[in-house]
N, C-alpha and C positions, 0 to 999 in steps of 0.2 A: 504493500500500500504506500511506502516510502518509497519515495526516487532520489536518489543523491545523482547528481553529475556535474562533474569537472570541465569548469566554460570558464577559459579565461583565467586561469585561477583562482577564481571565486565560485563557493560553496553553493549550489541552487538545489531549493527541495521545492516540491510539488506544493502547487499553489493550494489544489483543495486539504491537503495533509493539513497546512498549517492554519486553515480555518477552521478545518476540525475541530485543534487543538484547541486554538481562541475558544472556540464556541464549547468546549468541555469546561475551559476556566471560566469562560461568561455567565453560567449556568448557577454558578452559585448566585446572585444577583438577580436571578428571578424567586427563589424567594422570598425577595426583600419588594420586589414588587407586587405579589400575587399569585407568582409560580404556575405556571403553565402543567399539563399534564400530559409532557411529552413522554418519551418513551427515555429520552437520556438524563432528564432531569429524574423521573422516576428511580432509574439508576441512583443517582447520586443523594437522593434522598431519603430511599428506603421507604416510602409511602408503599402500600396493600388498596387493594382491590377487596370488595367483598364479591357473593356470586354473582349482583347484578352489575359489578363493575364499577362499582363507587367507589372514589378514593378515601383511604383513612390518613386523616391529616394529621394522626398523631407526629409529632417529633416533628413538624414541617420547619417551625422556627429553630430546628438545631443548625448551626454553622459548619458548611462544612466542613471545614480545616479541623473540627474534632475526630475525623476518624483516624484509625490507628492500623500500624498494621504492616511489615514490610513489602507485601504490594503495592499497596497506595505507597510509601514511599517512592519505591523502586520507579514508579509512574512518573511521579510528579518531580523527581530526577532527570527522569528521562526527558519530559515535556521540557524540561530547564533549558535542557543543553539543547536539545532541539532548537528553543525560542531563542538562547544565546549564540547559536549559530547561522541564523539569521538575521540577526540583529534587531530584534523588534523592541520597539520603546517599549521602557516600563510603564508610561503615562500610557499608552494602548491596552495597558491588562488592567485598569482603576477606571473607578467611575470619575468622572471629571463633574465636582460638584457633589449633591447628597443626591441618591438614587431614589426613583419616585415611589411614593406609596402608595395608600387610595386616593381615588381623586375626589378633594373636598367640592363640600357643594356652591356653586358661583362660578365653576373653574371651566374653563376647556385646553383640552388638554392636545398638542399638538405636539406628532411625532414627524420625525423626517430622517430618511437613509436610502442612501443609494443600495438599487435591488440590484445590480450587477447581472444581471437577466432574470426572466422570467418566464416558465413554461403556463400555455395558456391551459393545458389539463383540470381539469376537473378532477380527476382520480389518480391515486398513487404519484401525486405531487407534495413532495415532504418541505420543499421552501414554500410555496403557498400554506400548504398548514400552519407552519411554524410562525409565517405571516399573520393569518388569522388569529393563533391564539395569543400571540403578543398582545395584536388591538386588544385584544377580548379582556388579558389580563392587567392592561395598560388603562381599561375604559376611556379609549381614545376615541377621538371626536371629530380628530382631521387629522387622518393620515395623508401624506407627502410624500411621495418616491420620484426619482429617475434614472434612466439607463436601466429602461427595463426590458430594452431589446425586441422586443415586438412588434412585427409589421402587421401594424390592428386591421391593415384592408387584404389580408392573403385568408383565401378558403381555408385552410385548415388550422388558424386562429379561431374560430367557431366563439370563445368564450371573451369577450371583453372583461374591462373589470369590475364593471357591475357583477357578472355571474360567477367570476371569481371569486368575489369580496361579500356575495350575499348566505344567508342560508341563517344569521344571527337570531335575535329579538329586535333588532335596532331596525330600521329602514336606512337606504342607501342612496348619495347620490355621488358617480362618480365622473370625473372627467379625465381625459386619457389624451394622448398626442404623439405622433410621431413623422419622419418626414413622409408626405404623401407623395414625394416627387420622384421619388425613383421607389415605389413601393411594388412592381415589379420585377424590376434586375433583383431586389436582394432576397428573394424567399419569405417567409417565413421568417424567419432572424434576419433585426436589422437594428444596424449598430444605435445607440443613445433612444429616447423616446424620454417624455415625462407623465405623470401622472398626479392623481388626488383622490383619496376616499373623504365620506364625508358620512356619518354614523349620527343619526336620531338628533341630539340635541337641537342643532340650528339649523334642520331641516328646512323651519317654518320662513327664518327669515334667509335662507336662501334664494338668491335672485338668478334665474337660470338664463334668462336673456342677457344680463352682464357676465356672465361667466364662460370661459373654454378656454379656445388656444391661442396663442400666435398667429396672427396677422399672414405670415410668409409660411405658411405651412409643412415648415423644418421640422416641428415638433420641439422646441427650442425651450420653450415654457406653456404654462397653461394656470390657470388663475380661477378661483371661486371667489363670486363677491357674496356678500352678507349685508342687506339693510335693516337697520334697527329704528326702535323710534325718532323721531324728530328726522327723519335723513340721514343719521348717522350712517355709513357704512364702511365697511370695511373688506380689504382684497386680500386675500392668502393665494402667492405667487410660487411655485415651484419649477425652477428653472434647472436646464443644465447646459455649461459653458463646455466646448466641445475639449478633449487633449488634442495637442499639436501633433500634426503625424505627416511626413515629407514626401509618402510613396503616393501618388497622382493614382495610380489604378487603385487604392484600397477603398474599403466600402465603411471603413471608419466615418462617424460623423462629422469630423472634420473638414476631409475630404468630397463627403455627402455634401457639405454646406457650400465648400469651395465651391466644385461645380454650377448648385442651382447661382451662385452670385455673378458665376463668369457669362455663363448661358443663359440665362433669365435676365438679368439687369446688367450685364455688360461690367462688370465687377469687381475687380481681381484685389479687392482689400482683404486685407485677414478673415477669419471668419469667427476668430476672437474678437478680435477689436471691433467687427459689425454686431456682434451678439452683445459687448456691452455699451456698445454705441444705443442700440436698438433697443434693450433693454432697460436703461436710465434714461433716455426719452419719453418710452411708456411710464413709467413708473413718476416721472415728472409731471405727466400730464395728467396723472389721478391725483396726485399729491395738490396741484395744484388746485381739484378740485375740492379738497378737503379729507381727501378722502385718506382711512387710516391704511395701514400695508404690513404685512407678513412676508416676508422672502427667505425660501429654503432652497439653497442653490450647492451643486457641487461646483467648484469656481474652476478646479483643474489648478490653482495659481495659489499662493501664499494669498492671505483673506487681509493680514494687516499689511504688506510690504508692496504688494503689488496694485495694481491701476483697480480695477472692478471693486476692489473691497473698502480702496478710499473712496471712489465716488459714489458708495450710498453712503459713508461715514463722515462726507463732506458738513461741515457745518455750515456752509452758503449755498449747500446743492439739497440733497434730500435731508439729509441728518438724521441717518437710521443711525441705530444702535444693535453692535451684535451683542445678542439678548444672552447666551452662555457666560461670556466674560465679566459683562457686566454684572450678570447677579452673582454670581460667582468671587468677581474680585480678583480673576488671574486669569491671563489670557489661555487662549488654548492649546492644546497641544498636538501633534499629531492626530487623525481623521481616518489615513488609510493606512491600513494595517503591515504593510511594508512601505510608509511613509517615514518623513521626520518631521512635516511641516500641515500646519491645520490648512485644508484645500477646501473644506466642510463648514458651511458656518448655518445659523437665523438670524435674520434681520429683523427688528422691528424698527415701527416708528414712536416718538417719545412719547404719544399719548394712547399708546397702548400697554396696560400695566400688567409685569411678570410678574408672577408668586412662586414660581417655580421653575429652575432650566438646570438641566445636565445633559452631557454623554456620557453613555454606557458604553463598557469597555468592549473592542474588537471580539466580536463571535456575537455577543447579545444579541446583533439584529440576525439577517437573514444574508447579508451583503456583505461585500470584503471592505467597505466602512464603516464605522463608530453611526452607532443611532445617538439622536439630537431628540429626548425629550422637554416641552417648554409648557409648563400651564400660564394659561393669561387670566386676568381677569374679564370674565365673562359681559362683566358689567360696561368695561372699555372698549367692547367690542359691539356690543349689538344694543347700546344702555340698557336699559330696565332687563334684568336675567327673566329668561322665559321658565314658565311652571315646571317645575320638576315632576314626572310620573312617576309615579308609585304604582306599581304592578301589585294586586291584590296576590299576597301567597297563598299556594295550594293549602285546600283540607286532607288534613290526616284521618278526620273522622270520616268514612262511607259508610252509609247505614247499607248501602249493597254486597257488602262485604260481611259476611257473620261474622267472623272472624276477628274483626277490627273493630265491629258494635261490639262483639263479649271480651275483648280487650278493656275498651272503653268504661263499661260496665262496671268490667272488675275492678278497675283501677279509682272509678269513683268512687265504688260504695265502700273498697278500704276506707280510703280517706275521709267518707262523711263519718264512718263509725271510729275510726281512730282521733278526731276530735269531736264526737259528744255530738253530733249538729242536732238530732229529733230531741234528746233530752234538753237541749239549749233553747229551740225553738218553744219547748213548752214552759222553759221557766221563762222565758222573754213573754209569754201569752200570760201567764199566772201572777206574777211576781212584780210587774210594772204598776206602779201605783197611779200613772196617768197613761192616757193614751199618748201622748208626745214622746214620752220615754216609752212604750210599746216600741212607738215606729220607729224610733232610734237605733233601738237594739236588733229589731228585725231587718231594720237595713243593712245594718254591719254585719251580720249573719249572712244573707244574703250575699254581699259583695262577697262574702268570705268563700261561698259555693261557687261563686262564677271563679274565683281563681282557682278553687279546685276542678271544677268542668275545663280550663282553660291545659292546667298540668297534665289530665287524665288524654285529653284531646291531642297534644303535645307527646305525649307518650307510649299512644295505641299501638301507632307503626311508625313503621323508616317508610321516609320518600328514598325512593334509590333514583342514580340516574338512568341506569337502564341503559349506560354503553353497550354491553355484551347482553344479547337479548337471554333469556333464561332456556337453559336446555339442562337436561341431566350431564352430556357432556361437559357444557364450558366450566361447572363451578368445579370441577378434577383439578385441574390447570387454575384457576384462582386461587384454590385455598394454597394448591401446592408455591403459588408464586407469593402468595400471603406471607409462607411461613418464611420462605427463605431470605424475603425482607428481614422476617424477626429475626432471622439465627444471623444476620450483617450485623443488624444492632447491635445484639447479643456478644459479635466479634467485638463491638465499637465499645464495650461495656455499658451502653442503654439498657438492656433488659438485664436484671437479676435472678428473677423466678426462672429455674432451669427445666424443674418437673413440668409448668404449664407448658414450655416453651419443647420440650420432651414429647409429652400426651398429643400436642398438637400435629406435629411430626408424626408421632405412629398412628393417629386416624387419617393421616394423608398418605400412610406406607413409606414413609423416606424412613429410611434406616441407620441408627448412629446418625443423629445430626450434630452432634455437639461437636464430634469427633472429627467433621470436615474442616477442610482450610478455606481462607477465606477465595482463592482462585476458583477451588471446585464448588465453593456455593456459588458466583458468578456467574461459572462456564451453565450450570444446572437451572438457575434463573434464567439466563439467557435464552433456554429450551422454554420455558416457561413463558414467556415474554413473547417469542414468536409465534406458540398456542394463541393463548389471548389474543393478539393481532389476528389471526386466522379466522377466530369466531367473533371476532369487532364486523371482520368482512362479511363470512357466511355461516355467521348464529343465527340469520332470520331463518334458513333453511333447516334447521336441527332444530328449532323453536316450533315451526311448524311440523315434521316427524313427531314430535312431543307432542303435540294438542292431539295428531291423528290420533297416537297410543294410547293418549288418555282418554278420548272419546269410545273408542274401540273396546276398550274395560268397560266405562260404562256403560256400553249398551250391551255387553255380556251380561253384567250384573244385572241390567234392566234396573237401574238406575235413572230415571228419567230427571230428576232433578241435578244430577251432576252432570248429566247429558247439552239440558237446553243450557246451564252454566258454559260448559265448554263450548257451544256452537256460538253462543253470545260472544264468547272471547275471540272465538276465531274470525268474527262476522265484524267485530270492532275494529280488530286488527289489520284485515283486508280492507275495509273502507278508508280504515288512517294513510295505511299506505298507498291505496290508490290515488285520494286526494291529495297528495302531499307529493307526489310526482307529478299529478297533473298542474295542481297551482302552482310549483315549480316551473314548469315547461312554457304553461298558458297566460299564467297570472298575468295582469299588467302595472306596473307601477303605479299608484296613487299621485297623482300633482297636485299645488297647491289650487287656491282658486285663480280666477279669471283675472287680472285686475287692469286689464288696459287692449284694447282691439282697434286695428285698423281696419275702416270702411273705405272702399274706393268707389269716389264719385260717378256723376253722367261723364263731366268733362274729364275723366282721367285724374284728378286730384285725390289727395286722402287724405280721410279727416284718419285723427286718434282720437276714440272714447276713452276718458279715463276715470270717469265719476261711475259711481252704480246703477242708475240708470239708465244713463247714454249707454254704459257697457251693456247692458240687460236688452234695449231696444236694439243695439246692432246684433244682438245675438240673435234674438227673438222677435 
């Protein structure tokens, strides 16, 4: 998996090795943000599955630098001299800044990282996933990418990034770009492109006729605006300035740009210096409108030394501010991960206020860059914050469940009779000398029962998430992957109890576990691990052989009640998933309302309606 070879006399290893590696160290840092529920972080943290798939968050806030152990050493030696012989900053393995947590409420929270390509796949795409569950764990609001290599007009691109980026709770709006001019010659893969996710919050005040791409159809940037009350608004810019490259035939975007400048517009200036030429022009002429700006740009250039990064820093020109250093208090450091010099930066403008900004160290994101987390204030961006949703959470009580009502049941009427409540209620009826103190006391009685109904309701069942659908199979390979977390622990000195940690192990048939080393629990987890993935893909198939088999007993039994039970299940289960493909496929996005239409006259002329009326009678 390692390539060494000798160019030059200088040492080169394989570019994906050493992202790898980044992204093995990066890993500790998503606990601190919310921790994703990959397959490698799983690794590294020793979380369990129960049978339906649920993760157990015991130990989640343990660091990982507590394990023990001379493999992990022997590793993280190795990874050393690896990273020391390629020379990678130490500022590239550190969070630059405090790493985020949850996102408080008022905040939006804006990420930006170069994808370094992007497969347009739907399935068995593991940097899309790992894309997804970042936003997820990040509760990002506007994501930002570019260079994400994709020529969005070739047939076998089929998935934009709306279909990529959708499938959440959030609704999506996204914008995407790339050069349309030679979207031919280059396949399928085509060098640079930008894009932007944009996740539920400020759906509403998204403005879709002010937003998209670039003018000159490079793909070069592309921009979301946001109107708030009074006219406020505000533009989130994601740009990418091309690297310099001298070979005239390469399909670099460089040279992509060259071209359209020489043969389009007769042109032959840089195609750096027209991107920040072209670039601070536009950006001048929203400024000027008042308008506030976000800019997440890969510069390709030194961000403080070089031309593009004074001229938004100019204090007679735009007068952005890069929003990491600043709040921070120290500039930044390297960007790309065999870099030495920050090429990466966020812009903001001065009346839009940060409460939060760091990079996360090389491997975090999904790209061979450092991700740019920034929370703004919500309030400076769109004024008055829009209502926060609150999703009603699921009931644990079903009374269609026996099982879960004689749960319920039991658990109340402990409770009522382990604190006295009928013998209470009858001295509260008896022994009140006024009606006022009656209802006093039967109130608080009263309240006293709902928070007992509230515990007993809380306590009936587990909601699972229901990753790995339920089959007799999959929960083999669960428990057994369960345990082998616990005997890591158990290496880490986490677990004590050995007998529980013993009995567990031989109801799962693993033999001698104590007596393993910590390799061979690994290599045996490992087996484990690609089970579970197997029936993540195809448990709905073994979920349903199970409902046949249990239907099939009970119509032996003549069992008619556990019969129409199971046809009910199987009849819910097929309708979910029918539906849930089809409004996938069919569905059509929701838009905002109407708020403004052009009418064209007798003479050729066109009005704009933009009152509710006038808009209503040209509609209608």
């Amino acid at each position: 998996e390692q390539r060494v070879e000798q160019n030059r006399g200088a040492c080169r290893t394989k570019h994906s090795r050493v992202l790898s590696i980044l992204e093995e160290r990066a890993l500790r840092y998503r606990n601190r943000t919310g921790g994703g529920r990959n397959k490698e972080y799983e690794k590294g943290q020793g979380n369990s599955l129960d049978e339906t798939g649920t993760v157990d968050t015991d130990g989640l806030t343990e660091d990982e630098d507590s394990e023990s152990g001379e493999e992990t050493e022997f590793l993280s030696a190795k990874e050393k001299e690896l990273l020391e012989a390629i020379k990678v900053d130490d500022e590239l393995l550190q969070v630059h800044g405090v790493a985020p947590g949850s996102k408080a409420e008022g905040v939006c929270r804006v990420v930006y990282e170069n994808l370094n390509g992007l497969n347009s796949r739907l399935s068995e795409n593991d940097k899309l996933e790992k894309a997804r569950q970042i936003n997820h764990d990040l509760e990002v609001d506007i994501a930002c990418y570019n260079e994400h290599r994709l020529n969005l007009s070739h047939k076998d691109n089929r998935n934009g990034f709306s279909q990529l980026f959708r499938g959440g709770e959030s609704d999506i709006r996204t914008v995407a770009a790339h050069n349309k001019h030679e979207g031919k010659e280059c396949g399928r893969v085509q060098e640079g492109g930008t894009a932007m996710v944009l996740f539920g919050t400020l759906i509403e005040q998204y403005e879709f006729e002010e937003s998209g791409k670039g003018e000159s159809g490079l793909g070069r940037w592309v921009v979301m605006t946001f109107r708030g009350e009074n006219g406020l608004t505000t533009r989130v810019v994601s740009c990418y300035n091309p690297c310099y490259n001298k070979n005239l035939t390469s399909k670099t975007s460089y040279q992509q740009h060259r071209r359209y400048f020489i043969l389009k517009e007769n042109d032959d200036t840089c195609p750096r210096k027209r991107f920040r030429q072209d670039l601070v022009r536009q950006l001048k002429s929203w400024r000027e409108n008042g308008d506030r700006m976000i800019v997440c740009m890969d510069a390709n250039e030194d961000i403080y030394k070089k031309s593009i990064g004074k001229e938004l820093t100019e204090t007679n020109g735009l007068n952005m501010k890069e929003v990491v250093g600043e709040h921070t208090g120290r500039p930044l450091g390297a960007t790309f991960f065999r870099g030495s010099k920050p090429i990466d930066a966020v812009w903001a403008t001065p009346d839009l206020e940060v409460v939060g900004a760091c990079v996360m160290p090389a491997g975090f994101g999904v790209g061979d860059h450092r991700m740019f987390v920034v929370d703004f204030r919500l309030e400076s961006l769109v004024g008055a914050a829009p209502p926060k949703i609150v999703r009603a959470p699921s009931r644990r009580l079903n009374t269609n469940i026996p099982r879960i009502a004689e749960n319920y049941n039991r658990i109340l009427e402990k409770s009522l009779i382990e604190h006295r409540m009928n013998s209470r209620l009858l001295e509260a009826s008896d022994k009140s000398k006024t009606a006022e103190e009656a209802r006093v006391r039967l109130n608080q009685i009263d309240e006293e029962c709902i928070q007992y109904k509230r515990n007993a309701e809380k306590k009936c069942r587990k909601i699972k998430s229901g990753t790995i659908p339920f089959s007799p199979e999959a929960p083999v390979w669960i428990r057994r992957r369960q345990v082998y977390y616990s005997l890591l622990k158990y290496k880490q000195g986490r677990i004590r109890n050995r007998s529980n940690l013993r009995r567990s192990a031989q109801r799962c048939g693993i033999k001698k576990p104590l007596s393993m080393t910590v390799k061979e629990i690994k290599e045996r987890l490992e087996v484990c691990e690609k089970k579970c993935e197997y029936f993540c893909k195809h448990g709905q198939s073994y979920r349903r052989k199970h409902l046949q088999n249990r239907l099939s007993i009970a119509r032996k039994k003549r069992n008619a009640v556990a019969e129409q039970k199971i046809l009910d299940i199987i009849r819910r289960e097929k309708e979910r998933a029918f539906w849930r493909r089809l409004n996938y496929v069919m569905g059509r996005r929701s838009g905002k309302s109407v708020r403004k239409v052009q009418v064209t006259q007798a003479d050729g002329s066109i009005i704009e309606a933009t009152s509710q009326r006038a808009v209503h009678e040209a509609i209608w």
